[in-house]
Each structure stands twice: as C-alpha cells, then as structure tokens.
N, C-alpha and C positions, 0 to 999 in steps of 0.2 A: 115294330118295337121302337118305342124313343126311349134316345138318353138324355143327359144333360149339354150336349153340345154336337154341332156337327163332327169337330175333331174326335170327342170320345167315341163318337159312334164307327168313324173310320179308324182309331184306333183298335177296336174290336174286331173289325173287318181286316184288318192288316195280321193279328192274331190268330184269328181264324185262318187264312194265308198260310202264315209261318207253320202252326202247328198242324196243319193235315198237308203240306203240299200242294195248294190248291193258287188258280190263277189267279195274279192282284188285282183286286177289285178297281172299279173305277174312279176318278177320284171325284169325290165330290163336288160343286159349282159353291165358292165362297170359302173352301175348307182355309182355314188360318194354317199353315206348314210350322209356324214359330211358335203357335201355341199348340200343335199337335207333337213338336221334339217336347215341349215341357211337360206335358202333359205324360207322354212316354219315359222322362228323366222322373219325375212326381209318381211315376206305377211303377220305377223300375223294371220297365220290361224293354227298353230301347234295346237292347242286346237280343231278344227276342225276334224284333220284326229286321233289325238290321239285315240277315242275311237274304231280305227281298227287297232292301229298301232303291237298292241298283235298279232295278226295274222300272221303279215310275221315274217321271220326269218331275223329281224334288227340285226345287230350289237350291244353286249350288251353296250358300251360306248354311241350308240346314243339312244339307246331305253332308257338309263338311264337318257340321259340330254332331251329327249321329256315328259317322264315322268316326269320329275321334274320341270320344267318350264309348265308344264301341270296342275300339283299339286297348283305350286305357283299361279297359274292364278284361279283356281279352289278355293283358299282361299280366294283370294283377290275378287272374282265375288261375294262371300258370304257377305262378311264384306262390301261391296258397297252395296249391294241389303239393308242389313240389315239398313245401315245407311241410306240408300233412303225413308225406309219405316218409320224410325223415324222422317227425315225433313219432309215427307207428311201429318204425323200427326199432324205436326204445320203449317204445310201452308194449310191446312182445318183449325183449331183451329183460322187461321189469315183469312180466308176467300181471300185464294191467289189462283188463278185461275194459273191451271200449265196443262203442255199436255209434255210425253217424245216425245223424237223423235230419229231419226237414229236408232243408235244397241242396245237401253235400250226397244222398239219397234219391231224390224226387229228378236231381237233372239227368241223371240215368234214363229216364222214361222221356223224355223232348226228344224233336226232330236231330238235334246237335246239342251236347252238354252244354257248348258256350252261348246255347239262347236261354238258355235259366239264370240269370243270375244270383250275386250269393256276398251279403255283404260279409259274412264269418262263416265260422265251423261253428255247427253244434255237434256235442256228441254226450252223448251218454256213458259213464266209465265206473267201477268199482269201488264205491267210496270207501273201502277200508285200505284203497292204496291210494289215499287223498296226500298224503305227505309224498309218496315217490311220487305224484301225478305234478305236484308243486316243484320240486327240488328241478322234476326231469326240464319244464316248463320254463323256471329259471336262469336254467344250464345254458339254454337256448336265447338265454338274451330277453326274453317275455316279462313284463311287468305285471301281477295280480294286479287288475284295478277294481276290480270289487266282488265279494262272497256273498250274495243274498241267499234264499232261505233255500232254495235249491241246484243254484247255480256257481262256478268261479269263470270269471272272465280275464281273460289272458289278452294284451297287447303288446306287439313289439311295431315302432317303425319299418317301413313307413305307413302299412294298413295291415299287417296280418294281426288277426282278431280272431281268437278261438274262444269259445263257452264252453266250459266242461259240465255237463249236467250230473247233478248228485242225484235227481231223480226229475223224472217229466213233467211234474206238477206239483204244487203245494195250496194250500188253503188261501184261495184268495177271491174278495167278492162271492162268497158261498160256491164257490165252483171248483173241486178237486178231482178228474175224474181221477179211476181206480185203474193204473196202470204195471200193477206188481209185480203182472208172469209175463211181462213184456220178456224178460231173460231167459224165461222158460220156453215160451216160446218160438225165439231165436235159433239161427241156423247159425252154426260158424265159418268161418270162412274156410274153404279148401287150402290154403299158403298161408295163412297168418293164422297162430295157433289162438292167440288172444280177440281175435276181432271177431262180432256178431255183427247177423245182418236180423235188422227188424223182419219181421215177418210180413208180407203182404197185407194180411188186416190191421194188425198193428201200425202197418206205414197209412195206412187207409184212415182208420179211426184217429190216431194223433194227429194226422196233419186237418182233419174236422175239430178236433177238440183245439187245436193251437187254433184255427179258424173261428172260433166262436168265442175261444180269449181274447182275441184282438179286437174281437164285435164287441163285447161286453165294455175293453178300456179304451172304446173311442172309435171301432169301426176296420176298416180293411180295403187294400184296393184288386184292382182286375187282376195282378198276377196272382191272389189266391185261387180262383177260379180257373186257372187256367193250370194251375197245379192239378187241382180235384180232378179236372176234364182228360189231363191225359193219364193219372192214375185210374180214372174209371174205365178207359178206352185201352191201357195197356194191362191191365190186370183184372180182366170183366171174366176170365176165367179161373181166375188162382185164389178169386175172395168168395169167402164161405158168408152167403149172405144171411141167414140162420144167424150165423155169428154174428156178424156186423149188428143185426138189426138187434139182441141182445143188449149188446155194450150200449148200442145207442140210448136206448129205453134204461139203461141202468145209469150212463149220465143225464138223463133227461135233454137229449139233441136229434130224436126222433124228426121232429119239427122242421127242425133247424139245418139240419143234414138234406131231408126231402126239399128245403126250396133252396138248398144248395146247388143239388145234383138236378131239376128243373132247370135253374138260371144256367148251368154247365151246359145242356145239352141245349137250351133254347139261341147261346150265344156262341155255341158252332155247328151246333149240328140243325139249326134253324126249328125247331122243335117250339109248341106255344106252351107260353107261362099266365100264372094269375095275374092281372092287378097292381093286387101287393106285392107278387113276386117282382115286376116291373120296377115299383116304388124300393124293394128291397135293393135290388139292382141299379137303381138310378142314385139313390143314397150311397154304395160302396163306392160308385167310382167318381164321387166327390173327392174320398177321401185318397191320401200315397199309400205307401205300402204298410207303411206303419200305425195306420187310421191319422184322427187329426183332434181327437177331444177328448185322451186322455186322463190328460190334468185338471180336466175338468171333471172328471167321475171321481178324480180321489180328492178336490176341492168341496164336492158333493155331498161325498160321505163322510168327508170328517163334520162339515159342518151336522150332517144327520146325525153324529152320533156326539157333538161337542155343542150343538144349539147355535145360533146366530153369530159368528164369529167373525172377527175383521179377517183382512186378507193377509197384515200380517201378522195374526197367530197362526195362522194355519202355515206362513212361512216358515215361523218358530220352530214349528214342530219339525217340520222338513228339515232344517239345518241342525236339530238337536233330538233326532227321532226317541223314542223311549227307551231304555234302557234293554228291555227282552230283544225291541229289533238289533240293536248294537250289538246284544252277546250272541246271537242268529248270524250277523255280518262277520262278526270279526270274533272265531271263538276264545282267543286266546285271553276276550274277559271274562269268561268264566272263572277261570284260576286268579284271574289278574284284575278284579274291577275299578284297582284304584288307576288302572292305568283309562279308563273310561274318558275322561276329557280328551288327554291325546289324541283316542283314536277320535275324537271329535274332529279334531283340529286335520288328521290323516285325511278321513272322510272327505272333509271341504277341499281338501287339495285334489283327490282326486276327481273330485267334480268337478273342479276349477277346469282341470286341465284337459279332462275326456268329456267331459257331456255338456259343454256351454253352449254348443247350438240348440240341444231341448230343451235347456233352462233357462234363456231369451227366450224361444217360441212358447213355453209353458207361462214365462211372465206376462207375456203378448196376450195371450188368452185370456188369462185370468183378468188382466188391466180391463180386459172388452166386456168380460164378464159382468165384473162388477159395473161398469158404464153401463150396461143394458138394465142391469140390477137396478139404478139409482134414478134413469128414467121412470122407472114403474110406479 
C-alpha cells in the first residue's frame, strides 16, 4: 500500500505500534524524523505514538520536541479532566442532564487515555437548562465565545475549551443525520444521577457521521481512523449491526462508513483495500485533523448560490452574516433587533481575539484560490 510520503507511511506503522502493542517497526532508509514530528503535530496524534517513541533511536532534537509537546498535552489533559469533574458536580447540584461525546468518550477505548488526544470537551446537555448551563459556566470564570445553530462554546485561559452541544446536528450542506433517541437510548451513570453515557451504536454511528462532516467541509486526517479502528475492535460485540447498518442507510453513509471500516482494518490489521479506497486514504492524510479546504466549500457555495462574485462580497457577508444567522447566534435579537449592529460589532471582537489563526489560513486559501482562478 502507498501513501503520500515515506514519513506518512511510518507514521501509520508507529500507530499501528501504539494501538495494538506490537514491536516498532523498522525504520525506514531516508525517513525525514523533522518532517515525521510535524507531520504527527499536523494529525494530532504525537501523544499517540509518544509512549513508544523511547524505543527507536530518534534523533535527540525530535525526540526532545515529541517529548515536550507530549509533556504539555499530558498537563493540559489533567487540568481539563480536573476542571470537567468540577462543572459535573454542579450540573448534578443543577439537575442538568449532560452526556460527553467524541474523544472526551472514544479515549476510554486506546491503549492509554493520554494517547487520544483532545483539543476541548464536547458534550451534549439539556437545552431547557440553557441559562443554568451559562450562569453555572460563567461562575467558573469561562467566557461564551460563541452560540451557533447548535452549539455554545465556552473559553477560559489558559486553554480549557468546552462546546456544549444543544443538539448533535443541524441542517448544513444538506446533511442533518437524525439523531433524537440519542437520550432514549442512553444508559445513566451509576454515581452521577444527571450524566448519560451514549450508547455503544450511537458512540459508533456519530463518530461516522462527525467523520463524513468533516469530509464534506474540507476533509479529515489519520486520527479519525484510528478512532473508528479501536471502536470497531473494542466494541465488535456490544454493536447491533441490524441497527447500525439501518441508520446508516437512512443517512445515506452506507458507502461511506464501508470504505471507512476497509481503510481501518487494511491500516492495522494489514487487510486489502480497493483502488479508490487507497486514493481515499492517500487524500485524508494530506489533510490535519481538522481537514484543510473548508473555506473553500462555503466560498463555493455562496458563490453557487449568489452567481460570480468577487472575493470581497463573499467577505461581506462573513463579517455581516444575515440577519436569521445573527438571531440563531445570539438569541437575545429576537426580542431585541435593534440591538443587531452591536452584536455586529460583539461578533468581530470575538473573532478578533479566538479564531485569527483560521482566518489568516482561510484568507491564505482563498488569496490561492482566486490566483489559480485568474490563470484560467
């Protein structure tokens, strides 16, 4: 099987390593070590292979900077956990109905929780105790930095980052799967009278469906896979696959899911893939973890749906979205929409000051974009 580089291919082989316990592989003749540590920072999986990295004979400059970005992720997983288990204790004390999800979840199932890494919390919580969820959030020093159509996002220095999800999905790019009896189907916690635990298929099918959103707005890198691989290996007797393969068929990720779980088993468990599945595979681990061409799918579609437009309308719009999105963001203009420029001006500050690394790299893009564009 090839990938796109000698390093990526030994970063698979180092994966494969970490997640089943198995001897480290040889190292390759030519392997770049400085473009295989970035390469591992760019997939967020260096916390991953670190707990074998002692074994080969790395280069002492990279085995210094895996260690120590291993280190710092290793402190930072502590102080998150720590501060998770303090908000729990008051969202029990508030009678708030909370369930995690994604990798606050999924690191349960790795060889060691601290090889999963995990930029935030997601969690899932009771929207009719949206105001205690805020108040309790505030209490704690946390800044709301922004309400989208499903989610609120919580900051406090120096990195703890919590999402509170009002629901798993929303209508976006025609892809909303249907995830309602997620709660119904829920097991509660034994000691915490308010907490659920996703259900086995549910942790199964959402972390496919977050996987194919992220396909859809620009792509995905190896630690998704490597997710699916030890949910399919740790839970191959608890998933109803009757079930599974329903839901699948009623989002339409039948497809999608099958050259998933092909690429999972072909990249640890040495197993043959198609082709395409190859090319599928060779495409994702171009991309980090968060894909790389986002901003280009919703540059895409506005123009699809606004006609030939310059680059900066399509800014326009981003800096002063419509009106529906702003009372969706910020509800408080329903009651209030003369206060609507304000939160204009709110908006941009919070952009200013949380997201200016995307909005350089989204500009960066788009600048290339249209360059390729003008060639033509």
């Amino acid at each position: 099987m090839e990938f796109t580089s000698i390093e990526s291919e030994y970063l698979v082989a180092l994966l494969k390593c970490a997640l089943k316990s198995q001897n480290v592989p040889d190292i390759p003749a030519g392997l770049n070590w400085k473009e295989l540590v970035n390469i591992s920072k760019k997939q967020q999986v260096y916390s991953t292979i670190a707990p074998i990295i002692n074994k080969i004979n790395i280069p002492p400059e990279q085995a210094q900077e895996l260690i120590f970005y291993s280190q710092n992720e290793l402190v930072r997983m502590i102080a998150m956990k720590n501060e998770l288990e303090q908000i729990e204790k008051e969202l029990n004390g508030a009678g708030i109905k909370y369930m995690l999800l994604k990798g606050g979840v999924i690191k349960n199932y790795y060889p060691l929780q601290k090889m999963r890494q995990m930029s935030d919390y997601d969690i899932l919580y009771d929207v009719s105790k949206r105001n205690e969820l805020i108040s309790i959030m505030k209490n704690r020093g946390f800044n709301l930095t922004s309400s989208s159509e499903n989610s609120d996002d919580f900051f406090k220095k120096p990195y703890y980052t919590f999402e509170w999800h009002r629901e798993l999905f929303f209508e976006e790019h025609d892809f909303n799967p249907d995830f309602s009896d997620v709660w119904d189907n829920a097991s509660k916690d034994d000691k915490k009278e308010f907490e659920y635990h996703m259900s086995s298929n549910d942790l199964y099918l959402h972390t496919i469906a977050h996987m194919y959103k992220h396909y859809i707005l620009g792509g995905f890198g190896i630690r998704f896979f490597a997710d699916v691989y030890v949910l399919l290996t740790k839970l191959k007797d608890e998933l109803d696959k009757a079930y599974i393969d329903s839901k699948l068929e009623k989002m339409g990720l039948v497809d999608f899911e099958f050259d998933v779980r092909s690429i999972c088993f072909a990249l640890f468990d040495d197993k043959e893939i198609t082709n395409s599945q190859v090319l599928f595979l060779n495409e994702s681990l171009s991309f980090g973890i968060g894909g790389a061409t986002g901003a280009k799918l919703y540059y895409d579609e506005y123009r699809s749906k606004h006609g030939d437009v310059s680059v900066s309308k399509y800014y326009r719009s981003k800096i002063f979205p419509s009106k529906a999105y702003m009372k969706r963001t910020y509800p408080v203009l329903t009651k209030k929409p003369y206060l609507l420029f304000a939160y204009y001006i709110i908006r941009l500050f919070d952009k200013f000051f949380h997201s200016r690394k995307r909005i350089k790299s989204d500009i960066k893009m788009l600048k290339e974009t249209v360059k390729e564009e003008n060639k033509q």
